[in-house]
KOLVEXSE-856083 format. One record per residue (C-alpha): x, y, z; residue number from 1. Coordinates in Angstrom, 2 decimals, padded with zeros to 5 digits. Example, Ala and Ser with C-alpha at 12.3 -4.5 7.8 and 13.67 -1.06 7.14 Angstrom:
<atoms>
(atom (012.30; -004.50; 007.80); 1)
(atom (013.67; -001.06; 007.14); 2)
</atoms>
This chain:
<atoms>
(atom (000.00; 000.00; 000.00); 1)
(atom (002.71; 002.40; 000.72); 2)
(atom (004.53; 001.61; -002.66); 3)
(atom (000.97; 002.65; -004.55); 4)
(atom (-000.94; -001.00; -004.70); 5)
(atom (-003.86; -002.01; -002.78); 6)
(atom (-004.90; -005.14; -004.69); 7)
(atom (-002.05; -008.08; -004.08); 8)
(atom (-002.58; -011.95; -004.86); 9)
(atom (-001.15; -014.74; -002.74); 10)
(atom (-000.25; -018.21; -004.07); 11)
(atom (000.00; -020.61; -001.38); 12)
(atom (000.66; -023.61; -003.41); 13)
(atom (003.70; -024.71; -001.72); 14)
(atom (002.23; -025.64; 000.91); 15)
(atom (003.21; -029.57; 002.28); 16)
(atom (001.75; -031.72; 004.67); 17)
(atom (002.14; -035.12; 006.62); 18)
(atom (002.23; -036.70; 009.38); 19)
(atom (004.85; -038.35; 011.71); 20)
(atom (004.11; -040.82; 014.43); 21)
(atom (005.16; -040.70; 018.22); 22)
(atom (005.40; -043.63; 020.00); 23)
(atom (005.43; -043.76; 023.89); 24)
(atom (006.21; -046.40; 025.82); 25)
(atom (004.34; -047.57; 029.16); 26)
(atom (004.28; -045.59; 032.38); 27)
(atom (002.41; -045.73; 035.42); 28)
(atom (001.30; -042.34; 037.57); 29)
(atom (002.11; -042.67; 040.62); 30)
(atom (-000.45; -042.27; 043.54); 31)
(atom (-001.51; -039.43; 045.64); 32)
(atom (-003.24; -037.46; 048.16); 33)
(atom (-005.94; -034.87; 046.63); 34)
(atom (-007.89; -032.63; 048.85); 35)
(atom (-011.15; -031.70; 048.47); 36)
(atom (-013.05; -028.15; 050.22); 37)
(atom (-016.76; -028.45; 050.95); 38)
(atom (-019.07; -026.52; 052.95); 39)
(atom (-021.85; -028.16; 054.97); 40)
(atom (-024.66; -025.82; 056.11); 41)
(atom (-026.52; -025.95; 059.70); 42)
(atom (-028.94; -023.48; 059.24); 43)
(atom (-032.44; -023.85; 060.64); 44)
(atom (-035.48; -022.45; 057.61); 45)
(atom (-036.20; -019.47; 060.50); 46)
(atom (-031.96; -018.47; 060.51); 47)
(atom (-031.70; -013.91; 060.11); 48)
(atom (-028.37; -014.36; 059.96); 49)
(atom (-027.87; -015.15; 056.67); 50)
(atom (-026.40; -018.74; 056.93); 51)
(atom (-023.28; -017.97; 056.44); 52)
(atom (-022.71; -018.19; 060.68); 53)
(atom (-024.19; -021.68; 060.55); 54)
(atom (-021.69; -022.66; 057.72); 55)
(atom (-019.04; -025.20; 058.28); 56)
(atom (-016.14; -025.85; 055.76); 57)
(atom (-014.62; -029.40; 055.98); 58)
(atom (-011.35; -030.48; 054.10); 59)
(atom (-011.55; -034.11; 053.06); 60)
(atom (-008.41; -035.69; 051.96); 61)
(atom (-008.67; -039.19; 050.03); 62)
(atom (-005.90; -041.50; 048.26); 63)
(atom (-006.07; -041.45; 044.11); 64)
(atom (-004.52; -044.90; 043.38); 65)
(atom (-001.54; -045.40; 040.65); 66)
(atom (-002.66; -045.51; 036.81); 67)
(atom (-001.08; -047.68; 034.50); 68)
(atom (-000.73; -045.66; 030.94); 69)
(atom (000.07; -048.74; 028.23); 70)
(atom (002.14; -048.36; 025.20); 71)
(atom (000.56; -045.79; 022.57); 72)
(atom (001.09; -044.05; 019.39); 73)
(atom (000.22; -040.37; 018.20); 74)
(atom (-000.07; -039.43; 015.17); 75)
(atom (000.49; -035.72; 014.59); 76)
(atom (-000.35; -033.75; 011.08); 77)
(atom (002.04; -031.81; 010.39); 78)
(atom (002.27; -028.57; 007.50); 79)
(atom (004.86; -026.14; 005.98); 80)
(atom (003.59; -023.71; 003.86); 81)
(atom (005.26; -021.22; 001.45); 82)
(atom (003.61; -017.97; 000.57); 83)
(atom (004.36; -016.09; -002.22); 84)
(atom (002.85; -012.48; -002.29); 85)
(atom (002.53; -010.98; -006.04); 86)
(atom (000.84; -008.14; -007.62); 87)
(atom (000.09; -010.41; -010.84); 88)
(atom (-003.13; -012.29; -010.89); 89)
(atom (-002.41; -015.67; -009.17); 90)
(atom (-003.95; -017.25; -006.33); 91)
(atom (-006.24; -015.37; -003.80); 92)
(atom (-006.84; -011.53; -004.42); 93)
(atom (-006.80; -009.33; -001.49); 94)
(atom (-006.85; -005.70; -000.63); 95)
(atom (-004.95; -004.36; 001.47); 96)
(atom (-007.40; -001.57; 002.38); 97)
(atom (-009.81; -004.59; 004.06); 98)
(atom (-006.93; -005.87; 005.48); 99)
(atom (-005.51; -002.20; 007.38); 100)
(atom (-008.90; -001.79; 008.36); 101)
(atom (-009.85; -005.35; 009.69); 102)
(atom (-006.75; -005.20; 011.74); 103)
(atom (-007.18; -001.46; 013.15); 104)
(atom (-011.24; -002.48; 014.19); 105)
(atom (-009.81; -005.43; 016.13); 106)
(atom (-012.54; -007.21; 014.33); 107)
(atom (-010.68; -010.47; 014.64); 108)
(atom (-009.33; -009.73; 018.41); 109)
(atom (-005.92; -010.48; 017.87); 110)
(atom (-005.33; -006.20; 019.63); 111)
(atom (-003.83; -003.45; 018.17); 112)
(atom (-001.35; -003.59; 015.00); 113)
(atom (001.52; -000.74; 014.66); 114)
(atom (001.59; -000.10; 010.81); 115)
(atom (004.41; 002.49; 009.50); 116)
(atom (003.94; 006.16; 009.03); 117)
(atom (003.87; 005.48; 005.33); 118)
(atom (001.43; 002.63; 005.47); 119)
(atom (-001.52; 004.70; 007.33); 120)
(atom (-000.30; 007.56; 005.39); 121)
(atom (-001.00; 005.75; 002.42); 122)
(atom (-003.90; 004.08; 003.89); 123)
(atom (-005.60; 007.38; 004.94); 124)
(atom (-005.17; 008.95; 001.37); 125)
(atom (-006.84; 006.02; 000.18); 126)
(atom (-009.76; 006.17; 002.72); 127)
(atom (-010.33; 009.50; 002.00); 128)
(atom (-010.21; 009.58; -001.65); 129)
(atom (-013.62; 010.44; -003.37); 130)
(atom (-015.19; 007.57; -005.35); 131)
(atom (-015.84; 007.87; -008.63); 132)
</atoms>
């Protein structure tokens, strides 16, 4: 945009994917203690003071037992991809204009991009410019 151009095209045909395979052996988890809050409420139907007097908490502890995790395999899909930005028609046309103004309305919440003086320059000028 700040070299004159607001239409671009992007090829992304070089992009490659597959998939690779992770193998784990087997492991076991050990055991532990876990500990568990709770309140338990002794408030009479007729209680004005709001219950919360009447209100016991109670820690419970209990023992989770070892887990045995057997031998497995993941398969992950993997990509690489190539991009190749061109001002001649090839691949997906974009403006640059939709693309400024997406970013600067947060529209896609990803917060707020810094774009160079001569970029919103550019992008201003071409905001502002009558229609014809």
């Amino acid at each position: 945009m700040a070299r004159g151009k607001n239409t671009f095209w992007l090829d992304d045909e070089g992009t490659k994917k597959w998939t690779e395979e992770s193998h784990f052996s087997a492991y076991t988890i050990p055991g532990y203690w876990e500990f568990r809050e709770r309140e338990i409420s002794r408030c009479s139907r007729d209680c004005e003071k709001g219950c919360r007097e009447h209100t016991e908490i109670v820690r419970e502890s209990f023992w989770v037992p070892e887990r045995y995790v057997p031998p497995h395999t993941s398969v992950n899909l993997l990509s690489k991809a190539e991009v190749i930005m061109s001002t001649k028609p090839t691949g997906t046309r974009l403006r640059a204009t939709d693309i400024i103004g997406d970013a600067l309305s947060n529209s896609h919440g990803f917060g707020k991009p810094k774009f160079s003086s001569d970029t919103m320059n550019a992008y201003e000028a071409r905001m502002t410019k009558p229609t014809l």
